[in-house]
C-alpha positions as CSV (number, residue, x, y, z in Angstrom):
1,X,3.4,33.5,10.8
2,X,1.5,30.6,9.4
3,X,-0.5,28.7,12.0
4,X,-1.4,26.1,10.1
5,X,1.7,24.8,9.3
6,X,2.5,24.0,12.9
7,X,-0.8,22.0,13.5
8,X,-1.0,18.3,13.9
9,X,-3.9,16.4,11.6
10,X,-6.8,15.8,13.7
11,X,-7.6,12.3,14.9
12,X,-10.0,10.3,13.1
13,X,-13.2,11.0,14.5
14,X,-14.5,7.7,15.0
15,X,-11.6,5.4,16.1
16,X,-11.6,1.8,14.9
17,X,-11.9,1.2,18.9
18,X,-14.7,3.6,19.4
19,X,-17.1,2.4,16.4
20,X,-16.6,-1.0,17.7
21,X,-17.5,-0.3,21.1
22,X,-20.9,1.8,19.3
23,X,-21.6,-1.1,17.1
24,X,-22.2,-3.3,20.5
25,X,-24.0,-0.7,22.3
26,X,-26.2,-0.7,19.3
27,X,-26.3,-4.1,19.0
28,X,-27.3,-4.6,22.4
29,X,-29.9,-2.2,22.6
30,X,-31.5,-3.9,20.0
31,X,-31.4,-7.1,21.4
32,X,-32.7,-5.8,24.6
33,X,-35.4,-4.2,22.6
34,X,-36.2,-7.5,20.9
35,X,-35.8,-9.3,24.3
36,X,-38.8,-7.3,25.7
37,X,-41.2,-6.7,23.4
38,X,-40.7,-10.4,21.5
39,X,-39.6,-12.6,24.0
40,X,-35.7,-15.0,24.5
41,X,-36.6,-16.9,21.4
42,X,-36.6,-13.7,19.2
43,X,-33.2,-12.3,20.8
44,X,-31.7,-15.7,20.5
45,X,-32.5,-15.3,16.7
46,X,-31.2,-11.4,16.4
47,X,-28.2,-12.5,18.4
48,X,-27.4,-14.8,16.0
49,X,-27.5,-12.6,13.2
50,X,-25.4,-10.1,14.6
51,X,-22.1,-12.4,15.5
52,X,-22.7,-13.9,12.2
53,X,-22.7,-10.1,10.9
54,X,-19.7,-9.5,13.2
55,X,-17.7,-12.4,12.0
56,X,-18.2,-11.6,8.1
57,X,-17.0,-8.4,9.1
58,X,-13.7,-9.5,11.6
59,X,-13.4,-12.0,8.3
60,X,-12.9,-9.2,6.0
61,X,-11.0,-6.6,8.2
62,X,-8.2,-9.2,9.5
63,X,-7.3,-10.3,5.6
64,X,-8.9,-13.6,5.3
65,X,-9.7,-12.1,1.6
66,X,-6.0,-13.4,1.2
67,X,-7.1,-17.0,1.5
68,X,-10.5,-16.1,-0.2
69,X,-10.0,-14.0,-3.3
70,X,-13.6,-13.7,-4.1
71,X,-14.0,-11.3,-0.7
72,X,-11.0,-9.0,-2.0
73,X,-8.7,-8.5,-4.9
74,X,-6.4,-10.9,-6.0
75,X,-3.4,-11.7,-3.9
76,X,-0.4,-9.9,-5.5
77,X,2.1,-12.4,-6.2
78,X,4.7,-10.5,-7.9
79,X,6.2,-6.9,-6.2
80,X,4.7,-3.6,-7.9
81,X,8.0,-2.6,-9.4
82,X,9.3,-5.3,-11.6
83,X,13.5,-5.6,-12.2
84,X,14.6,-3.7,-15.0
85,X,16.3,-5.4,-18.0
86,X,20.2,-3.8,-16.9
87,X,19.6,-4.9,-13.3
88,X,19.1,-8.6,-14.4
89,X,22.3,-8.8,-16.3
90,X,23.7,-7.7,-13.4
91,X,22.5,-10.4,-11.2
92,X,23.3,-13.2,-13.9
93,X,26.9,-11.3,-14.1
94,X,27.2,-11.5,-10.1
95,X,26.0,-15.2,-10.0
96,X,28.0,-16.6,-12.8
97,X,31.3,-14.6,-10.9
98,X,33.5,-15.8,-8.2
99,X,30.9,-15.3,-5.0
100,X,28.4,-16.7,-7.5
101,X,27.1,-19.3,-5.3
102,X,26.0,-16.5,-2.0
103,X,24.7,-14.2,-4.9
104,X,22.6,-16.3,-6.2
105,X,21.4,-17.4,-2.9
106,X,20.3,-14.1,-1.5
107,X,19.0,-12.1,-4.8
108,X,18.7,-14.0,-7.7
109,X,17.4,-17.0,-6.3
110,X,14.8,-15.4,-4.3
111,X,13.7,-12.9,-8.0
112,X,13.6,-16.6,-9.7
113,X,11.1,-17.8,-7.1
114,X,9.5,-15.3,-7.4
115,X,8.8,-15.2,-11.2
116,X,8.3,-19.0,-10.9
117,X,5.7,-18.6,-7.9
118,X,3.6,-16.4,-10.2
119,X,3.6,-18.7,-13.3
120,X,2.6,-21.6,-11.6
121,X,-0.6,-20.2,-9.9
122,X,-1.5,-18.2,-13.0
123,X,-1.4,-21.0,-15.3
124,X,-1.3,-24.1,-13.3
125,X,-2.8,-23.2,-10.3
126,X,0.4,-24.7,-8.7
127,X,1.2,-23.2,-5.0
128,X,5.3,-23.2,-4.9
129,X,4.7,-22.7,-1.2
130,X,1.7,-24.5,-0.4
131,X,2.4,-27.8,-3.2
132,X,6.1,-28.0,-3.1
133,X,5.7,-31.7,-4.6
134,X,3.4,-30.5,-7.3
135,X,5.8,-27.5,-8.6
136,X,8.6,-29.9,-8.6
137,X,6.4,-32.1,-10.7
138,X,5.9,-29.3,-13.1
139,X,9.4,-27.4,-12.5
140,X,11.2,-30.7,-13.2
141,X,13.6,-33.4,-10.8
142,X,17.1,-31.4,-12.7
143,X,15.7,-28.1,-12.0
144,X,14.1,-28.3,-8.8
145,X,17.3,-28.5,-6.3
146,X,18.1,-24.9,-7.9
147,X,14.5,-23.3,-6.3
148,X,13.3,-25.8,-4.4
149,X,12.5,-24.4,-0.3
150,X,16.7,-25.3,0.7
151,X,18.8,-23.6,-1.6
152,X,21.6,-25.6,-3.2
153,X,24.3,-26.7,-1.5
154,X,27.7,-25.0,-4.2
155,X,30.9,-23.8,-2.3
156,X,31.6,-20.5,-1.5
157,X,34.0,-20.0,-4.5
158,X,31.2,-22.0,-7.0
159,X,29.3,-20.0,-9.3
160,X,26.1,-21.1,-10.6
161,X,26.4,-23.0,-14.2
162,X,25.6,-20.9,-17.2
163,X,23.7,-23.7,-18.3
164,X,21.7,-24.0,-15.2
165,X,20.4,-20.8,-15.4
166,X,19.5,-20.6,-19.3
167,X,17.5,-24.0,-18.4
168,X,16.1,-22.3,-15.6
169,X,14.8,-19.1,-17.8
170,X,13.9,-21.7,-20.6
171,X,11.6,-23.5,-18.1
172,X,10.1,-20.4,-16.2
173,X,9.1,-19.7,-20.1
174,X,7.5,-22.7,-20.6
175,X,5.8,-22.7,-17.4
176,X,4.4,-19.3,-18.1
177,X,2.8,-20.2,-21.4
178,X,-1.0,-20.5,-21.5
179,X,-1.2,-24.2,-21.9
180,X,-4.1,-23.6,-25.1
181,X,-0.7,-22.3,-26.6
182,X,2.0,-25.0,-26.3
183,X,2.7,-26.5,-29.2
184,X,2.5,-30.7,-29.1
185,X,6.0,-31.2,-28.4
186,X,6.1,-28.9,-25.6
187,X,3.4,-31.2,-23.9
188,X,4.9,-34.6,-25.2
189,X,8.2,-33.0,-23.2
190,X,6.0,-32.7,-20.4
191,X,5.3,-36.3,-20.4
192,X,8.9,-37.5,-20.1
């Protein structure tokens, strides 16, 4: 009989819990230390420098990095597995159909946000959360209602218009070109 196959994996040795409660009792061994042999003004000092130590690391630990990409890597605004091509004419099929309208509001309208979420902080630096006034700025007034933070208000038997969602795709296009790229008219569009 194998006996190793009926053991559970050992517990970390050092519990997140446990090295915190270490890290104090080292920290406040050494500001005892310090305390004696230097005097309050010298522990005042070391004190300091460990809670400013402690915070940089609480910082780091709970995700602040999030907010602050230069302390970890970039926040990950798209999901790692992107839609295949068939499963997006299935969703355009399903939203242009007869329940149109609650399809497009629980998949493809969310998958549109999405894509449009990631184009406008890559090359606009545009928050679609954050700067709702901005991305409709940039998404455009006609557009907007269609991604904008309430979803639009089409009746249950309404499907989304064909051209809707080609100008929608056409836009999300535009938005994700490099702006060095765009030709002159593109910009001068823009404008209007």
């Amino acid at each position: 009989m194998n006996r190793t196959a009926g053991r559970t994996p050992e517990p970390d040795a050092l519990p997140l819990r446990r090295l915190g409660l270490l890290g104090a009792a080292v920290a406040g061994s050494g500001v005892l230390l310090v305390l004696l042999l230097d005097g309050p003004v010298a522990a005042g000092a070391v004190v300091t420098v460990f809670v400013v130590a402690a915070l940089v690391v609480a910082r780091y630990v709970a995700g602040a990095g999030a907010l602050d990409p230069g302390r970890r890597d970039e926040v990950q605004l798209l999901r790692t597995r992107a839609p295949g091509i068939g499963e997006w004419r299935r969703n355009v099929d399903t939203a242009l159909g007869p329940d149109g309208a609650y399809y497009y509001r629980a998949v493809l309208r969310p998958e549109l946000r999405h894509l449009y979420a990631a184009a406008l902080a890559e090359h606009h630096h545009v928050s679609l959360e954050q700067q709702p006034e901005r991305a409709a700025g940039l998404i455009g007034p006609e557009l907007w209602p269609w991604l904008g933070p309430e979803p639009p208000r089409t009746g249950p038997d309404g499907g989304v218009p064909v051209d809707v969602l080609r100008r929608l795709v056409d836009r999300l296009e535009a938005l994700g070109t490099p702006q060095a790229a765009r030709s002159p008219r593109t910009r001068e569009e823009e404008a209007t």
